[in-house]
PyMOL Python script that loads the backbone (N, CA, C, O; Angstrom):
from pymol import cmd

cmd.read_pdbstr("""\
ATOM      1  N   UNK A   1     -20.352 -13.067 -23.056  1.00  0.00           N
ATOM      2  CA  UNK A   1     -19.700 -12.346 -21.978  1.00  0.00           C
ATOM      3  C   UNK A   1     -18.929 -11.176 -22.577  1.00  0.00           C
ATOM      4  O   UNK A   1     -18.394 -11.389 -23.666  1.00  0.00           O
ATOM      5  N   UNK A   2     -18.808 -10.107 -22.086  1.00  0.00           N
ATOM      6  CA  UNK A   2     -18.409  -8.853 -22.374  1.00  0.00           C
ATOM      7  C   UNK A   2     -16.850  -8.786 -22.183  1.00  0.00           C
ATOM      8  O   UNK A   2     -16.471  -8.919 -21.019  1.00  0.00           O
ATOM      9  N   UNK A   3     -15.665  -8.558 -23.367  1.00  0.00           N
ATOM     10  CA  UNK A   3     -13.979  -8.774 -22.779  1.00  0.00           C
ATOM     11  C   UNK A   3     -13.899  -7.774 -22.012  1.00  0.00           C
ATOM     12  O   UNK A   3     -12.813  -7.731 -21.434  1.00  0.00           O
ATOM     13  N   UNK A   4     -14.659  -6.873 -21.740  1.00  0.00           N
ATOM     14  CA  UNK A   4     -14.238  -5.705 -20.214  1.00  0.00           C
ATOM     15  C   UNK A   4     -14.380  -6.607 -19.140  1.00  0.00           C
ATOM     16  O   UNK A   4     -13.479  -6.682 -18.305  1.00  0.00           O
ATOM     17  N   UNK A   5     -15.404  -7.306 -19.051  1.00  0.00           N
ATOM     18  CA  UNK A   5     -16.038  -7.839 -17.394  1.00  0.00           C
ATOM     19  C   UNK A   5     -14.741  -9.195 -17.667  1.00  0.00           C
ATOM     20  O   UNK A   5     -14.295  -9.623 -16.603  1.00  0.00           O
ATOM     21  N   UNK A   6     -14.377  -9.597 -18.449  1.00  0.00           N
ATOM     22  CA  UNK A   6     -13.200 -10.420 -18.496  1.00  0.00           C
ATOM     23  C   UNK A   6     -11.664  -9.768 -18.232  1.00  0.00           C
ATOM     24  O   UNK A   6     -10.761 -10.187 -17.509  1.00  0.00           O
ATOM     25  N   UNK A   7     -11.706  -8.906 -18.864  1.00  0.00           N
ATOM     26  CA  UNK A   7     -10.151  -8.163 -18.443  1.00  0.00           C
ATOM     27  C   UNK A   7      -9.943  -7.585 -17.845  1.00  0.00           C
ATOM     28  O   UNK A   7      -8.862  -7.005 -17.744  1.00  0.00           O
ATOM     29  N   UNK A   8     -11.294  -7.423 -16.870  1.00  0.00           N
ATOM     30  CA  UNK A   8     -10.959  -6.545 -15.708  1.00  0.00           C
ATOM     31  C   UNK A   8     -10.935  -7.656 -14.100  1.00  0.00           C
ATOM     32  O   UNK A   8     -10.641  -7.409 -12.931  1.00  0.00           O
ATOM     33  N   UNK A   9     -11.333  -8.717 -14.710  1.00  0.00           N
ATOM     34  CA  UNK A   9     -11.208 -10.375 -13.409  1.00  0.00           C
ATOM     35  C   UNK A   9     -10.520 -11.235 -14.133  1.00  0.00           C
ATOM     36  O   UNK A   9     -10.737 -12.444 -14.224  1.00  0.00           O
ATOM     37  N   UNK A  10      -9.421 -10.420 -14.818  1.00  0.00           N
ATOM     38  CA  UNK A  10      -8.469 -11.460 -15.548  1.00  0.00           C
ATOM     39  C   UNK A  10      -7.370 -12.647 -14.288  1.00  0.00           C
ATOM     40  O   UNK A  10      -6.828 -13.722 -14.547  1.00  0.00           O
ATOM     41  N   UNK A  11      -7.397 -11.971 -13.154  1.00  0.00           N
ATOM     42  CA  UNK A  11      -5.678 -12.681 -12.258  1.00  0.00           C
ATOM     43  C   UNK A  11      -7.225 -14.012 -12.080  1.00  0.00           C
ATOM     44  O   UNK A  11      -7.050 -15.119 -12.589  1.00  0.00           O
ATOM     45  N   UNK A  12      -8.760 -13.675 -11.259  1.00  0.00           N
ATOM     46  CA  UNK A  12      -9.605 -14.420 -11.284  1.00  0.00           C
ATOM     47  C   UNK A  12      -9.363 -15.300 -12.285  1.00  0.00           C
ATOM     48  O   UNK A  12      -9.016 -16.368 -11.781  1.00  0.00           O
ATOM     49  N   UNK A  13      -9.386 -15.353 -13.557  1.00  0.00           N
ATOM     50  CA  UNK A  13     -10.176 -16.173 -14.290  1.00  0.00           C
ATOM     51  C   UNK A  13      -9.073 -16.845 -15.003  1.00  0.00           C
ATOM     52  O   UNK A  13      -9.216 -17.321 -16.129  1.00  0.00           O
ATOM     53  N   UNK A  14      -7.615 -16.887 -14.117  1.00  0.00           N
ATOM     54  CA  UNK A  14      -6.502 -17.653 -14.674  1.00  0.00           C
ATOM     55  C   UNK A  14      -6.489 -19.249 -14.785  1.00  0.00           C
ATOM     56  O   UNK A  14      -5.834 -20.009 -15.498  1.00  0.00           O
ATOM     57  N   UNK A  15      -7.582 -19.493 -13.684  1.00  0.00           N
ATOM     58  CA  UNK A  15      -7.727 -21.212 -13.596  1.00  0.00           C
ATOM     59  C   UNK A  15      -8.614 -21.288 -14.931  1.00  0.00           C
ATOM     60  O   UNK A  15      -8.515 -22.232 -15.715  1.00  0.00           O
ATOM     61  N   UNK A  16      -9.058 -20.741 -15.027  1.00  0.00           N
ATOM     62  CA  UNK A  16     -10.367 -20.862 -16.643  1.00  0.00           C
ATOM     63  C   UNK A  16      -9.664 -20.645 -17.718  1.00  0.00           C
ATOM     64  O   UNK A  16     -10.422 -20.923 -18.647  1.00  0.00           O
ATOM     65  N   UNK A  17      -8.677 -20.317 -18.129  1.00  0.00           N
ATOM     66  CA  UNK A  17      -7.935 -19.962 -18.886  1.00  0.00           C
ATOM     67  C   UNK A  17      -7.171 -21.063 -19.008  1.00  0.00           C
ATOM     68  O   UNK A  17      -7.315 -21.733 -20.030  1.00  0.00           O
ATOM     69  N   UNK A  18      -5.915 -21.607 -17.702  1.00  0.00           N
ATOM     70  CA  UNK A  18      -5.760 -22.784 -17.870  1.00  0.00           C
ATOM     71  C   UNK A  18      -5.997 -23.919 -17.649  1.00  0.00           C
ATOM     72  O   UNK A  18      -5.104 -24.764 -17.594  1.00  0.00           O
ATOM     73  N   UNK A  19      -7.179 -24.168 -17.486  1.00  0.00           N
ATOM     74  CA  UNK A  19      -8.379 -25.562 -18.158  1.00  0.00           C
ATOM     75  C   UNK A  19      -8.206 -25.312 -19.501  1.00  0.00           C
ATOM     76  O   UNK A  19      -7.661 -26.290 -20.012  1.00  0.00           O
ATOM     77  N   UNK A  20      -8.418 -24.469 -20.276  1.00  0.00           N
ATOM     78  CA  UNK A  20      -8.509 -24.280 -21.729  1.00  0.00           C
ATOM     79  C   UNK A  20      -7.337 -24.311 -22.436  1.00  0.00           C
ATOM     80  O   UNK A  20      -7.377 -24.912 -23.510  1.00  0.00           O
ATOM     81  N   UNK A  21      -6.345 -23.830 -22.113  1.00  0.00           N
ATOM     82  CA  UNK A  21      -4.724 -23.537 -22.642  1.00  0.00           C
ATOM     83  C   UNK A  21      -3.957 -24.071 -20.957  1.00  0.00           C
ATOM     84  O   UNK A  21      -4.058 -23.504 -19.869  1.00  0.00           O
ATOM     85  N   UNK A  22      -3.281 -25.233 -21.286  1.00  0.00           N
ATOM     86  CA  UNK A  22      -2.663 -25.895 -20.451  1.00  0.00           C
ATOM     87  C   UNK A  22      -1.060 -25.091 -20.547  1.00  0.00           C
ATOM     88  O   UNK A  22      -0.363 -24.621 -19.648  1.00  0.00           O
ATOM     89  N   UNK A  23      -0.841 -25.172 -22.036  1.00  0.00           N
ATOM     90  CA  UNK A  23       0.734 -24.613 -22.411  1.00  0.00           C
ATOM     91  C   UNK A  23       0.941 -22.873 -22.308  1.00  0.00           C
ATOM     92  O   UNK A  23       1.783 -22.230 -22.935  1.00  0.00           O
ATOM     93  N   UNK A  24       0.001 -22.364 -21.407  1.00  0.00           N
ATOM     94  CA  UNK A  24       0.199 -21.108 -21.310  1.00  0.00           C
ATOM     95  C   UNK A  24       1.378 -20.932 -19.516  1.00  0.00           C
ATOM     96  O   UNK A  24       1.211 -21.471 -18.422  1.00  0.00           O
ATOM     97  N   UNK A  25       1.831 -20.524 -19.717  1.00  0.00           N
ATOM     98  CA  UNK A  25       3.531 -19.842 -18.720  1.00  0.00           C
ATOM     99  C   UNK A  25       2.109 -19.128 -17.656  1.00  0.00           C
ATOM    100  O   UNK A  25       0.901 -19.159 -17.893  1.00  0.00           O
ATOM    101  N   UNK A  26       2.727 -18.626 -16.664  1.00  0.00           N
ATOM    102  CA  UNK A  26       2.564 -17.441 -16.054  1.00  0.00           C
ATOM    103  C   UNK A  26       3.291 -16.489 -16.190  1.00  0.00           C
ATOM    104  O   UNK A  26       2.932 -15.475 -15.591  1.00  0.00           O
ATOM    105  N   UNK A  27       4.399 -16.422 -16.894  1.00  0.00           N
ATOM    106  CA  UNK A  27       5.723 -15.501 -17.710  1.00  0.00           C
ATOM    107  C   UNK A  27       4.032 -14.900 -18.693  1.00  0.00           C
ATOM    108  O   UNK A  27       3.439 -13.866 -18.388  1.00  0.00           O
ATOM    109  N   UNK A  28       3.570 -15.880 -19.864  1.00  0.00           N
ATOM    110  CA  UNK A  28       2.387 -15.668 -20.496  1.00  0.00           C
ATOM    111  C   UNK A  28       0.904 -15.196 -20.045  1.00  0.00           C
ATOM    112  O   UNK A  28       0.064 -14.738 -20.821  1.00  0.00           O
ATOM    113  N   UNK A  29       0.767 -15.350 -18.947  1.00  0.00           N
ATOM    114  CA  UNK A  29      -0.515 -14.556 -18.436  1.00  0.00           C
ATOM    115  C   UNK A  29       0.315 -13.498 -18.088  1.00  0.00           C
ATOM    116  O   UNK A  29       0.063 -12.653 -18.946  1.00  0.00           O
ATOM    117  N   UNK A  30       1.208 -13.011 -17.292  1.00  0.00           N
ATOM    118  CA  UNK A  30       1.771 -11.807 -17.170  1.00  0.00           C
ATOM    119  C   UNK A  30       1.794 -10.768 -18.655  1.00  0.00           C
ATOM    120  O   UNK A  30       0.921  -9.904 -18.731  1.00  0.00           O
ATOM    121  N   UNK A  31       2.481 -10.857 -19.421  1.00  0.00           N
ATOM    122  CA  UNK A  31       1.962 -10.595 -20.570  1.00  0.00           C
ATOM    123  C   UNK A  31       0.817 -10.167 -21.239  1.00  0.00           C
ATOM    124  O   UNK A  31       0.576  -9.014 -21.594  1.00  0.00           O
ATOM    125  N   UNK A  32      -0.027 -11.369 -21.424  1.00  0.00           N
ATOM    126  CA  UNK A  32      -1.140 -11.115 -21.587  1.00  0.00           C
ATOM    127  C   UNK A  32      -2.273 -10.029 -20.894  1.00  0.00           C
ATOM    128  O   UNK A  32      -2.966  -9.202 -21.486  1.00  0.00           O
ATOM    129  N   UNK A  33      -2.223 -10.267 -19.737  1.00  0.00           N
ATOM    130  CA  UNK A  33      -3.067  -9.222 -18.556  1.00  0.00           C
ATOM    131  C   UNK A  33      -4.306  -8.815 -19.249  1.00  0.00           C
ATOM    132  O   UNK A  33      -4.461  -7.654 -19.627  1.00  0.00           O
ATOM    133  N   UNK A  34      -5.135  -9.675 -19.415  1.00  0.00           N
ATOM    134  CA  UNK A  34      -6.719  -9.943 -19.748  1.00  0.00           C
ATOM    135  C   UNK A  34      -6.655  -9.384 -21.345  1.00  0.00           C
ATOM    136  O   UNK A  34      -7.767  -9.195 -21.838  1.00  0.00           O
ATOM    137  N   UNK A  35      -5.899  -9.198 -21.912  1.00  0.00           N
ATOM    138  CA  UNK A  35      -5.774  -8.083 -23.477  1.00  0.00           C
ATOM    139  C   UNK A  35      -5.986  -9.610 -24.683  1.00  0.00           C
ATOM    140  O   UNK A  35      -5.194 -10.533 -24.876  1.00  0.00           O
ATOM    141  N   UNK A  36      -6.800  -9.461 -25.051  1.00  0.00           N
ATOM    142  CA  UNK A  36      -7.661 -11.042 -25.632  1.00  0.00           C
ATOM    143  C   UNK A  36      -6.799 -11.006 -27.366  1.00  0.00           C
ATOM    144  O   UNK A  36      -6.604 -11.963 -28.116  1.00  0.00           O
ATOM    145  N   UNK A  37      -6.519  -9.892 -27.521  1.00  0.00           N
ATOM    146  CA  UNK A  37      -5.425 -10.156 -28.870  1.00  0.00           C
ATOM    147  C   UNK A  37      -4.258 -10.776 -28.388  1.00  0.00           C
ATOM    148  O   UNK A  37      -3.679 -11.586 -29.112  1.00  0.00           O
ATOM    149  N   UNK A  38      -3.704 -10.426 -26.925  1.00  0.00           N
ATOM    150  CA  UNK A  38      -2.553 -10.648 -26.246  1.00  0.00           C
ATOM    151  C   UNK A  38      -2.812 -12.231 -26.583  1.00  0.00           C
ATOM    152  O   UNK A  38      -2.174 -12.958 -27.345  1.00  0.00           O
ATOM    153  N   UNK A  39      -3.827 -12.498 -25.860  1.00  0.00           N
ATOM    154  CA  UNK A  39      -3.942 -14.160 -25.732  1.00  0.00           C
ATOM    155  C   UNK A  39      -4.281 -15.000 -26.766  1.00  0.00           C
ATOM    156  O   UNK A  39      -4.451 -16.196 -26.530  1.00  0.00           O
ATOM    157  N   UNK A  40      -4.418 -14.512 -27.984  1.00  0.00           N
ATOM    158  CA  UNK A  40      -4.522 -15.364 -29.198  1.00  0.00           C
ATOM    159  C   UNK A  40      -3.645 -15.486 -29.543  1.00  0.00           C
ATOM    160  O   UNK A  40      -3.437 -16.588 -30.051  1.00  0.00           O
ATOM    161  N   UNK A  41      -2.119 -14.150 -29.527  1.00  0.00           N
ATOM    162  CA  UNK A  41      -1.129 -14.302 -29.689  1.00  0.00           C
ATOM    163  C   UNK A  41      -0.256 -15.354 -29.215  1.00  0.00           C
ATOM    164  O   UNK A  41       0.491 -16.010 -29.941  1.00  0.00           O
ATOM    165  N   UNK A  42      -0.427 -15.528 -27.538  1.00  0.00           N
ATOM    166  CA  UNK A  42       0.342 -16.121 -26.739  1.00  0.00           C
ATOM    167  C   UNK A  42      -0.389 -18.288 -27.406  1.00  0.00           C
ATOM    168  O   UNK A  42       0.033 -19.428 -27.598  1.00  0.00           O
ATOM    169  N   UNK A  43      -1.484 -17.558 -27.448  1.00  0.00           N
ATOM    170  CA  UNK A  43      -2.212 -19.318 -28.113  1.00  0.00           C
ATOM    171  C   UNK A  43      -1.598 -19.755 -29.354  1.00  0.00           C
ATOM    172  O   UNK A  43      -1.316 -20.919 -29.638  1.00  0.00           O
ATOM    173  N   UNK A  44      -1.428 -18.793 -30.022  1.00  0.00           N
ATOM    174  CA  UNK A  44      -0.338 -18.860 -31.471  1.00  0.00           C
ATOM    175  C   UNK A  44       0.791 -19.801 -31.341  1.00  0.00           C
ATOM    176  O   UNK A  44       1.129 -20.926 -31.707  1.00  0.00           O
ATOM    177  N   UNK A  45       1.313 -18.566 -30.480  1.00  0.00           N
ATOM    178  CA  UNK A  45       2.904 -18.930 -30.247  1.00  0.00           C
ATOM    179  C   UNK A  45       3.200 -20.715 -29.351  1.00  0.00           C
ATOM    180  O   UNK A  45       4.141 -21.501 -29.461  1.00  0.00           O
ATOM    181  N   UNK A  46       1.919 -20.782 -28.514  1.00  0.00           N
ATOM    182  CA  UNK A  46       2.392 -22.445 -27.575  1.00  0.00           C
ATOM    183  C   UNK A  46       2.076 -23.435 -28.658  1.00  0.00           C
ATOM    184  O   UNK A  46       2.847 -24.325 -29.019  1.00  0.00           O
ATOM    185  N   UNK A  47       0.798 -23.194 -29.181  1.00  0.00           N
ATOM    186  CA  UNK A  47       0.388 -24.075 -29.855  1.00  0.00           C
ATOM    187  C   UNK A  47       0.672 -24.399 -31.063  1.00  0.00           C
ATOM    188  O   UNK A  47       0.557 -25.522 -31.554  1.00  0.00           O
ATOM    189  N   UNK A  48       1.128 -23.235 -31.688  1.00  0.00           N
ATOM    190  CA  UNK A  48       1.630 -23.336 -33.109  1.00  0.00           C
ATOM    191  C   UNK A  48       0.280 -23.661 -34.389  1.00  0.00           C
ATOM    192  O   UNK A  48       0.304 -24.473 -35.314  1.00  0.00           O
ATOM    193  N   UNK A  49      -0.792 -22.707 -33.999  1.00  0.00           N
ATOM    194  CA  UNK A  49      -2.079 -22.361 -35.050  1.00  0.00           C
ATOM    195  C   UNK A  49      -1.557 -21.369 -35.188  1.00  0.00           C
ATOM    196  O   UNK A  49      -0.744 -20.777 -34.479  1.00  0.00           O
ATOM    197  N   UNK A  50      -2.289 -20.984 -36.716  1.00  0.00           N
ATOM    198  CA  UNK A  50      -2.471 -19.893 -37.422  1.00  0.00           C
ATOM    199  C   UNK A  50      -3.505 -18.754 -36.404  1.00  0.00           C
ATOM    200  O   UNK A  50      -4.243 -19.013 -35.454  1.00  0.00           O
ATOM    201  N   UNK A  51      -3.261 -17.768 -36.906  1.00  0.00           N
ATOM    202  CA  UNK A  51      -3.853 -16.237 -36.243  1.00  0.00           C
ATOM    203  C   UNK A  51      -5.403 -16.869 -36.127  1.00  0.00           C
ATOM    204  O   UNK A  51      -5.857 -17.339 -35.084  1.00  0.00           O
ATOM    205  N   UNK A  52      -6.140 -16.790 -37.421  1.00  0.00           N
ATOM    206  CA  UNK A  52      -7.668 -16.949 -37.013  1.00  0.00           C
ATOM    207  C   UNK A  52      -8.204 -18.660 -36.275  1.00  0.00           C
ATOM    208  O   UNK A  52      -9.288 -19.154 -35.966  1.00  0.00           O
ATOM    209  N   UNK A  53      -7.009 -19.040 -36.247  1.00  0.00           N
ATOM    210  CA  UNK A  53      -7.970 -20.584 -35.328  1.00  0.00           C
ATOM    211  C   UNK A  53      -7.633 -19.928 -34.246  1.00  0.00           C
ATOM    212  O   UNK A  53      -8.395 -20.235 -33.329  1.00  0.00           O
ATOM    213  N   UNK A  54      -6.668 -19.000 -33.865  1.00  0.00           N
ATOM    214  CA  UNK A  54      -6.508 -19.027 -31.871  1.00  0.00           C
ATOM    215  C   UNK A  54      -7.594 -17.990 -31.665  1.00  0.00           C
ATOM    216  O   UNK A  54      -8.188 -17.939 -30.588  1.00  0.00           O
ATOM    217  N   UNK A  55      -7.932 -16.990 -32.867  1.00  0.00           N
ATOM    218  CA  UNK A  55      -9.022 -15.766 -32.877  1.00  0.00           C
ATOM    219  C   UNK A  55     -10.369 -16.586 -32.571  1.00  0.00           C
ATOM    220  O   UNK A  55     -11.316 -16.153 -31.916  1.00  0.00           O
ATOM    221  N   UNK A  56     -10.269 -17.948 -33.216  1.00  0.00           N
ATOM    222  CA  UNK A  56     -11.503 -19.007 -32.779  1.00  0.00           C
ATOM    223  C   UNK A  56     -11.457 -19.560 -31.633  1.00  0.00           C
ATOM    224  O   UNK A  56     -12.497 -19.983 -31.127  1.00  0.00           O
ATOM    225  N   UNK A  57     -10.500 -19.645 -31.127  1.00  0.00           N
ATOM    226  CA  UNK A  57     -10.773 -20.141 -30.134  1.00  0.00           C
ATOM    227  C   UNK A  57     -10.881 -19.156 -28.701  1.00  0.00           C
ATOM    228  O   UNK A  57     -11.345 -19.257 -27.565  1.00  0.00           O
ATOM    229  N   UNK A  58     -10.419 -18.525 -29.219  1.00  0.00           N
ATOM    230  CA  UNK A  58     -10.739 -17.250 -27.856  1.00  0.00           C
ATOM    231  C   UNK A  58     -12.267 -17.056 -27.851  1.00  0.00           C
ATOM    232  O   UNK A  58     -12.960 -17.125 -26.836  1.00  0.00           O
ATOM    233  N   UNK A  59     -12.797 -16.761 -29.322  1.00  0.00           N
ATOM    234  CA  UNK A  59     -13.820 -16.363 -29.641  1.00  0.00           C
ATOM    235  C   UNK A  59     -15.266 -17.153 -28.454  1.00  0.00           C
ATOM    236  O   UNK A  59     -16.233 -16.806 -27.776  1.00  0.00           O
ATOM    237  N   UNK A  60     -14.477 -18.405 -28.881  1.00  0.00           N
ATOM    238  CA  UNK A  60     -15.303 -19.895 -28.193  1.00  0.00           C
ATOM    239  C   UNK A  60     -15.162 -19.540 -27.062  1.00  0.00           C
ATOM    240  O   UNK A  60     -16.264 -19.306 -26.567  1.00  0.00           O
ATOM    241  N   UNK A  61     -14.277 -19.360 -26.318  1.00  0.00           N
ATOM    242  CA  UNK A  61     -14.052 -19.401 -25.009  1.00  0.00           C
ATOM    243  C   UNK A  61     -14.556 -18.553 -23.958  1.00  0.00           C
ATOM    244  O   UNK A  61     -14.711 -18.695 -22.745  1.00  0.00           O
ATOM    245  N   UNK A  62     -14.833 -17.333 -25.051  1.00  0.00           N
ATOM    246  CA  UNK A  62     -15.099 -16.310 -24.394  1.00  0.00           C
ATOM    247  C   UNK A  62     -16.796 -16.727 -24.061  1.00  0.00           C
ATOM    248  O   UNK A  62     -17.273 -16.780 -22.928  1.00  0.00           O
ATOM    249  N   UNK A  63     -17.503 -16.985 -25.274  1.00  0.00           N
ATOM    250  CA  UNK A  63     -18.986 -17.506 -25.484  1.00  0.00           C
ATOM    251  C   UNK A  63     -19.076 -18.258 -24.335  1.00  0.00           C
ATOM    252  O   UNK A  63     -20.261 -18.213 -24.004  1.00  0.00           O
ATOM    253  N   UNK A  64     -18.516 -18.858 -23.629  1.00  0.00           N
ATOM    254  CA  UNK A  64     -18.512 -19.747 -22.717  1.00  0.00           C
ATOM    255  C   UNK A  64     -18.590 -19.257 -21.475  1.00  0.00           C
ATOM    256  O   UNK A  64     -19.042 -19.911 -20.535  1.00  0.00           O
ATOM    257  N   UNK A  65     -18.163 -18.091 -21.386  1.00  0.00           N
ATOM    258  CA  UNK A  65     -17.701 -17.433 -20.406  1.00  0.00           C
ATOM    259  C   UNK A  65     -18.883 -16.801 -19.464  1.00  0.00           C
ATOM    260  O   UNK A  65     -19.548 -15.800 -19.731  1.00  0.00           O
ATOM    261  N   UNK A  66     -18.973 -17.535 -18.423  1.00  0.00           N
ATOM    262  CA  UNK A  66     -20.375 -16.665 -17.332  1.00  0.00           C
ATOM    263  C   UNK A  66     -20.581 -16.413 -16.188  1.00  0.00           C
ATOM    264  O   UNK A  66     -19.673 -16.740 -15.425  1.00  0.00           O
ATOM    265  N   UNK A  67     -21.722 -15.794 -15.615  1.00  0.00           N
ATOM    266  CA  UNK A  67     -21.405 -15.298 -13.912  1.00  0.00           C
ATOM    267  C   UNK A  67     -20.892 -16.037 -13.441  1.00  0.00           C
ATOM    268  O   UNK A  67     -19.854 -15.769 -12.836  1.00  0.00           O
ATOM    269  N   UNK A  68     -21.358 -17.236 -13.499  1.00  0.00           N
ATOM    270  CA  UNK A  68     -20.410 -18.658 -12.111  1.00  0.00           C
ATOM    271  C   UNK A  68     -19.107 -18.526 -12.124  1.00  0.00           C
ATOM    272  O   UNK A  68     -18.486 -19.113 -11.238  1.00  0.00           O
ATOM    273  N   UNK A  69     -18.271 -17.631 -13.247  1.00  0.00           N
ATOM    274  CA  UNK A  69     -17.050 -17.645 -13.024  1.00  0.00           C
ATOM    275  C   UNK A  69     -16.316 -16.619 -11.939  1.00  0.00           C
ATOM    276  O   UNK A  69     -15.269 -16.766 -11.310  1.00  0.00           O
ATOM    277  N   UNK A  70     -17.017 -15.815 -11.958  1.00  0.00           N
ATOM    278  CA  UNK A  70     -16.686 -14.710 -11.157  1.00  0.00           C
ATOM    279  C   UNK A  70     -17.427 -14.901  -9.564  1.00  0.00           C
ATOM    280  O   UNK A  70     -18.598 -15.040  -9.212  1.00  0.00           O
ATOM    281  N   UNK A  71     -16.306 -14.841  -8.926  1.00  0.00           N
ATOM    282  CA  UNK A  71     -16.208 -14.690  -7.343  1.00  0.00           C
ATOM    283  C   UNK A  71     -17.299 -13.609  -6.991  1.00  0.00           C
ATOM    284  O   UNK A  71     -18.049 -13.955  -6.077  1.00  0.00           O
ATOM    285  N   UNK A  72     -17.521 -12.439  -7.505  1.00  0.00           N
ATOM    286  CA  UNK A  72     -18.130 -11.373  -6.943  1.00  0.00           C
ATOM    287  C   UNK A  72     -19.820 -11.427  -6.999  1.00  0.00           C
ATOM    288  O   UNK A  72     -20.482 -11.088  -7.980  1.00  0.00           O
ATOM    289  N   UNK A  73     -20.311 -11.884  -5.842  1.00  0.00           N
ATOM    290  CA  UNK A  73     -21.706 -12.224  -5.798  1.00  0.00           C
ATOM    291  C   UNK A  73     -22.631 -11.413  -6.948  1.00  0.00           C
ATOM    292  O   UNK A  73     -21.859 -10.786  -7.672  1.00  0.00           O
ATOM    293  N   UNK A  74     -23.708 -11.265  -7.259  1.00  0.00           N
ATOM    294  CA  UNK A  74     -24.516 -10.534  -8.192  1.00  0.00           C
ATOM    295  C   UNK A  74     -25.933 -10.555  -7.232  1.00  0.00           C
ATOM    296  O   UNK A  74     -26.315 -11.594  -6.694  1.00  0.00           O
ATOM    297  N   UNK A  75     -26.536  -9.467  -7.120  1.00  0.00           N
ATOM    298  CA  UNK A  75     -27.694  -9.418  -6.789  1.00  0.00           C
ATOM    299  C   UNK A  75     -29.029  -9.945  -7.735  1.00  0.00           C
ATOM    300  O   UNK A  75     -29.136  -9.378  -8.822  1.00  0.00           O
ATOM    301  N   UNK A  76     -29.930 -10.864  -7.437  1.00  0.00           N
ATOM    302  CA  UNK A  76     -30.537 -11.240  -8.141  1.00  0.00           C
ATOM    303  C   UNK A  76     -31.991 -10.323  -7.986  1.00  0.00           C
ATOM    304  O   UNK A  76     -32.316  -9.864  -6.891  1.00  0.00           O
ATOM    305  N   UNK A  77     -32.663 -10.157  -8.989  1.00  0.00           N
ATOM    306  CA  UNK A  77     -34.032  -9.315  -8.680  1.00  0.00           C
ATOM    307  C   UNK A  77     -34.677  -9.699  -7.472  1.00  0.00           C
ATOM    308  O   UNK A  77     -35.301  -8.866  -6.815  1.00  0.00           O
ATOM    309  N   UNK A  78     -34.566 -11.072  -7.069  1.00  0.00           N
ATOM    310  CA  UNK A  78     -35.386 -11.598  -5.829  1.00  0.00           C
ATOM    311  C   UNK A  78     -34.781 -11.494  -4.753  1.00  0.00           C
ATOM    312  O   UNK A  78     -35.423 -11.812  -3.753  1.00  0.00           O
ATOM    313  N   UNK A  79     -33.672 -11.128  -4.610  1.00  0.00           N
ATOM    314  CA  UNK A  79     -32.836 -10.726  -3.151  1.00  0.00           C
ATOM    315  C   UNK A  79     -33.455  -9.863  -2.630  1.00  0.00           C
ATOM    316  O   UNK A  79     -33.970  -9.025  -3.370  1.00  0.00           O
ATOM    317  N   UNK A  80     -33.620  -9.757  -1.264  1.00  0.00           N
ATOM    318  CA  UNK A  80     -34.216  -8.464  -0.641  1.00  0.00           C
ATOM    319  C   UNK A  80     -33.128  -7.557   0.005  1.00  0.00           C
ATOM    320  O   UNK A  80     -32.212  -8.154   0.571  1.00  0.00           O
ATOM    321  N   UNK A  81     -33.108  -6.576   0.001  1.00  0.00           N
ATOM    322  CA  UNK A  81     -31.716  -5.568   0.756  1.00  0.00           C
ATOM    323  C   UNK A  81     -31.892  -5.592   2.125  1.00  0.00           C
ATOM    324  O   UNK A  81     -31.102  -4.998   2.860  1.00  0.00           O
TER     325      UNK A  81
END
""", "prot")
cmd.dss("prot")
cmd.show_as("cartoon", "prot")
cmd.util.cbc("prot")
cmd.orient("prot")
């Protein structure tokens, strides 16, 4: 998944975020506002890992990350207009 098409349906994709990071604030998604260094930081700071495990785990998370998450329908080649 692309971090634009993520940081731009970031307020969206706050329940997906916390399924994954329970100890994240909304003080901390405010902050953050889809900026994916923001949120390794903020994963740092709850969890208390080093820089490259929260860089892993964003990394993961992001890999994970797909249309079903996003609200905004997608036209499929077989739709007719």
């Amino acid at each position: 998944m692309n971090w634009d098409r993520i940081e731009g349906n970031w307020k969206q994709l706050k329940g997906r975020v916390t399924e994954q990071w329970g100890k994240l604030t909304d003080d901390d998604f405010d902050v953050v506002d889809g900026r994916r260094e923001q949120l390794a930081g903020k994963i740092q700071e709850r969890y208390g890992v080093a820089k490259d495990e929260a860089e892993r785990q964003v990394a993961a998370w992001e890999r994970q990350a797909g249309d079903d998450w996003f609200d905004t329908p997608r036209k499929r080649p077989t739709d007719r207009v």
